[in-house]
Backbone bond lengths (Angstrom), bond angles and torsions (degrees), N, CA, C in turn:
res aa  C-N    CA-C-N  psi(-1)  N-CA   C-N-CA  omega(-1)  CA-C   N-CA-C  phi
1 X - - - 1.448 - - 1.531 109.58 -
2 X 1.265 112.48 135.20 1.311 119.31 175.88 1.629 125.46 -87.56
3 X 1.070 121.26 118.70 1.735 117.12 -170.29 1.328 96.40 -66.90
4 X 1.334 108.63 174.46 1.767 123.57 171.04 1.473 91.79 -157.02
5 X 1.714 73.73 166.51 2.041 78.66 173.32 1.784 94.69 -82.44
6 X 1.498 87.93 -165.88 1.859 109.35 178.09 1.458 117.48 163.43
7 X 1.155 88.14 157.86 1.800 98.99 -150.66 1.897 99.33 -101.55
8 X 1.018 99.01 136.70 1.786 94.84 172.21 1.586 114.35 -131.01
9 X 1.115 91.17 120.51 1.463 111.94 -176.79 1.746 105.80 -74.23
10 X 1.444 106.88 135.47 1.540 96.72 169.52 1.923 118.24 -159.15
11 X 1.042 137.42 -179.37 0.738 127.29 162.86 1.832 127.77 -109.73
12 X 1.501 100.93 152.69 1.514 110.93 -161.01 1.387 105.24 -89.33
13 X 1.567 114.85 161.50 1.710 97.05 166.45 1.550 140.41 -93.74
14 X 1.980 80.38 39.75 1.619 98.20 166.40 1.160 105.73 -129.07
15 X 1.500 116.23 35.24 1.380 117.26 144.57 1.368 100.64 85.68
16 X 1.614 129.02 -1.67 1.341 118.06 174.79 1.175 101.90 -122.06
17 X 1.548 121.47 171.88 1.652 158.14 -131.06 1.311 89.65 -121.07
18 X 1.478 102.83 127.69 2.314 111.48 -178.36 2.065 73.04 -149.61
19 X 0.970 99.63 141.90 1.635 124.91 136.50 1.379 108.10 -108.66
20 X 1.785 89.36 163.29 1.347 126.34 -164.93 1.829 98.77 -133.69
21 X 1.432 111.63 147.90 1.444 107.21 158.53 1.156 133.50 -129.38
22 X 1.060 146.33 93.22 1.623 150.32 -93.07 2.216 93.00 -124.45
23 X 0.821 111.44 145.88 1.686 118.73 168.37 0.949 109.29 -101.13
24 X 2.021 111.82 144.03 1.415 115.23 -176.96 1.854 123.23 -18.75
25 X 1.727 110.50 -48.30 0.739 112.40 -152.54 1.823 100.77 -94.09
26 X 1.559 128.70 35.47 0.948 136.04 -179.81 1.401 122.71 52.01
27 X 1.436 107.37 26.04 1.449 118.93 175.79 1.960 96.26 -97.35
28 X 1.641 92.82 147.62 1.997 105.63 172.24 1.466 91.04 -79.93
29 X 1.426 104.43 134.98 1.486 121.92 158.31 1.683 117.97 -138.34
30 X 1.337 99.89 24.22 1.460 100.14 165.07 1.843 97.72 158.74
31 X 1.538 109.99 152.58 1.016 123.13 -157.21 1.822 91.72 -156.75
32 X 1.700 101.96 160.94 1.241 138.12 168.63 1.226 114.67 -89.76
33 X 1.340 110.35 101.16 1.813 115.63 -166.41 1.660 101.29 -80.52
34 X 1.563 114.15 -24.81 1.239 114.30 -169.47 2.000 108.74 -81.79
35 X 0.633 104.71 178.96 1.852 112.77 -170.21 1.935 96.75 -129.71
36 X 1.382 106.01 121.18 1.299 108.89 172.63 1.742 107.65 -108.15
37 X 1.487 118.02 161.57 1.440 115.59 -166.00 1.789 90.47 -90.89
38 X 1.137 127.97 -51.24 1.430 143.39 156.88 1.627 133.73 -44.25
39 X 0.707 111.81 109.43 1.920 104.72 173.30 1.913 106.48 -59.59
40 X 1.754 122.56 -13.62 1.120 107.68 171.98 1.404 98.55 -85.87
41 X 0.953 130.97 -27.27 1.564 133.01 173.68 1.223 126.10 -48.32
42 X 1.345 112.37 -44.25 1.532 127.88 158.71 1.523 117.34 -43.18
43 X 1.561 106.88 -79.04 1.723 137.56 150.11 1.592 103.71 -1.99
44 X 1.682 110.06 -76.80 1.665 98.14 174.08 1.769 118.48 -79.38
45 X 1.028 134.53 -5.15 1.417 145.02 116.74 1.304 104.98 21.32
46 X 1.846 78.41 -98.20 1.825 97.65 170.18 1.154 135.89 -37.71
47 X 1.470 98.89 -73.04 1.831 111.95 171.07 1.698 121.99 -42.69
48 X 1.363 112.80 -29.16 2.009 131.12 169.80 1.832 97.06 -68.06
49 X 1.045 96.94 -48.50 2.290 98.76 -172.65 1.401 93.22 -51.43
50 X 1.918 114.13 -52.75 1.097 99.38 -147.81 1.907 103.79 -79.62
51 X 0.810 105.67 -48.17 1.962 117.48 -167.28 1.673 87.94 -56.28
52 X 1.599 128.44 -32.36 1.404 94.53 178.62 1.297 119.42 -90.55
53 X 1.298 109.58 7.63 1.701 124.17 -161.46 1.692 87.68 -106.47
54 X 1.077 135.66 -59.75 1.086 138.83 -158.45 1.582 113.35 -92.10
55 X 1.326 129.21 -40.86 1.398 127.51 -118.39 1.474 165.38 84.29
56 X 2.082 84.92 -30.27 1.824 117.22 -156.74 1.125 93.03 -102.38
57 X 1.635 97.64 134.47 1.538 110.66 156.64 1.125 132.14 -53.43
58 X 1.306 130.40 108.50 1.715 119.52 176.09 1.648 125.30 -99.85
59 X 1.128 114.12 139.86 1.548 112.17 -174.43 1.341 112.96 -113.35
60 X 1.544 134.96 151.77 1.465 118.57 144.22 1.279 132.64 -57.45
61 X 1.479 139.66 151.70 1.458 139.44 162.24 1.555 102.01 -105.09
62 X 1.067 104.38 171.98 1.880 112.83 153.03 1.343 121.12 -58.74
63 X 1.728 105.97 133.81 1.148 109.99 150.57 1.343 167.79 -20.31
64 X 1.070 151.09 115.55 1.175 120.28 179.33 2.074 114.51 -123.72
65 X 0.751 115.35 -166.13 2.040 115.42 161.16 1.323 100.73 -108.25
66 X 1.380 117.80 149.73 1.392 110.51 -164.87 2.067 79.33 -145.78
67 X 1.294 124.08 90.29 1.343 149.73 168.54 2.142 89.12 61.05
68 X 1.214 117.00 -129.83 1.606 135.04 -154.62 1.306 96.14 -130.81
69 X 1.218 158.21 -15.97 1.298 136.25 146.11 1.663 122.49 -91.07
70 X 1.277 118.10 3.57 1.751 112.49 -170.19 1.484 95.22 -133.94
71 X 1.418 114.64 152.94 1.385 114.21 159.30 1.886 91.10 -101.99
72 X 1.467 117.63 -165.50 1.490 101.95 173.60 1.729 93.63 -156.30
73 X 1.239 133.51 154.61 1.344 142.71 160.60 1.950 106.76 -131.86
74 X 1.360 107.34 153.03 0.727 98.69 171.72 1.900 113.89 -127.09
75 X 1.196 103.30 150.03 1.832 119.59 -169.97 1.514 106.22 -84.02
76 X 1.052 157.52 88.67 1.636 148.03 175.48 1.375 86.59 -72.06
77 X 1.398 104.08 138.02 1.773 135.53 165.43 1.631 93.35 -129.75
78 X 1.370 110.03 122.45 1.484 128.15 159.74 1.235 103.93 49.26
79 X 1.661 118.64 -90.52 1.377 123.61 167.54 1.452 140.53 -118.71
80 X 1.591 73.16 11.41 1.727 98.88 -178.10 1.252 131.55 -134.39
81 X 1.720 121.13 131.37 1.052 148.13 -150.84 1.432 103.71 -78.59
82 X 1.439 135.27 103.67 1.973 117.53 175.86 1.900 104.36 -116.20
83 X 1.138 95.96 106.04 1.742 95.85 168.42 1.317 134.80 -28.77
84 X 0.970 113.19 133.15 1.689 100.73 171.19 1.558 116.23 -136.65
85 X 1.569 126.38 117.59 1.493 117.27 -157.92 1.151 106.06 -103.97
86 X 1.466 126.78 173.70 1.330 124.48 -175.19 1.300 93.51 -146.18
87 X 1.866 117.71 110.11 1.143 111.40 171.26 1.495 123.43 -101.71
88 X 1.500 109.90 147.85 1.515 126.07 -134.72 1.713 88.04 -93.24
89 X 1.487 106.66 131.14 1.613 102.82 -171.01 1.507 113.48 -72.07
């Protein structure tokens, strides 16, 4: 199995929405300094890091459950799929 990075969305204990973007090797290498009131707020957050970081259009896919602590969605960039988890408080 091949690692990837992936981004995890979560909430702060001021009640607002920060992602994180984690490296294969489950190390943080970049984060959302700003605080959203919304977890979709966060979501385009993400998608703003990436199109100004990159260029690439990013979209949502469907969901999935990802075991008893994460729900999971996934982000398509161009041709590539980057996780994003949501851990359950």
């Amino acid at each position: 199995m091949i690692l990837k990075s992936y981004y995890e969305v979560y909430q702060g204990k001021d009640h607002l929405f920060y992602w994180r973007l984690y490296a294969p090797n489950h190390r943080q290498v970049a984060d959302g300094s700003e605080g959203y009131s919304t977890k979709q707020g966060a979501e385009r957050g993400i998608i703003s890091s990436i199109r100004q970081s990159t260029g690439l259009v990013a979209k949502w896919e469907a969901g999935a459950k990802y075991g008893n602590k994460y729900s999971m969605r996934w982000l398509r960039i161009a041709a590539t799929s980057i996780p994003v988890r949501y851990p359950h408080p």
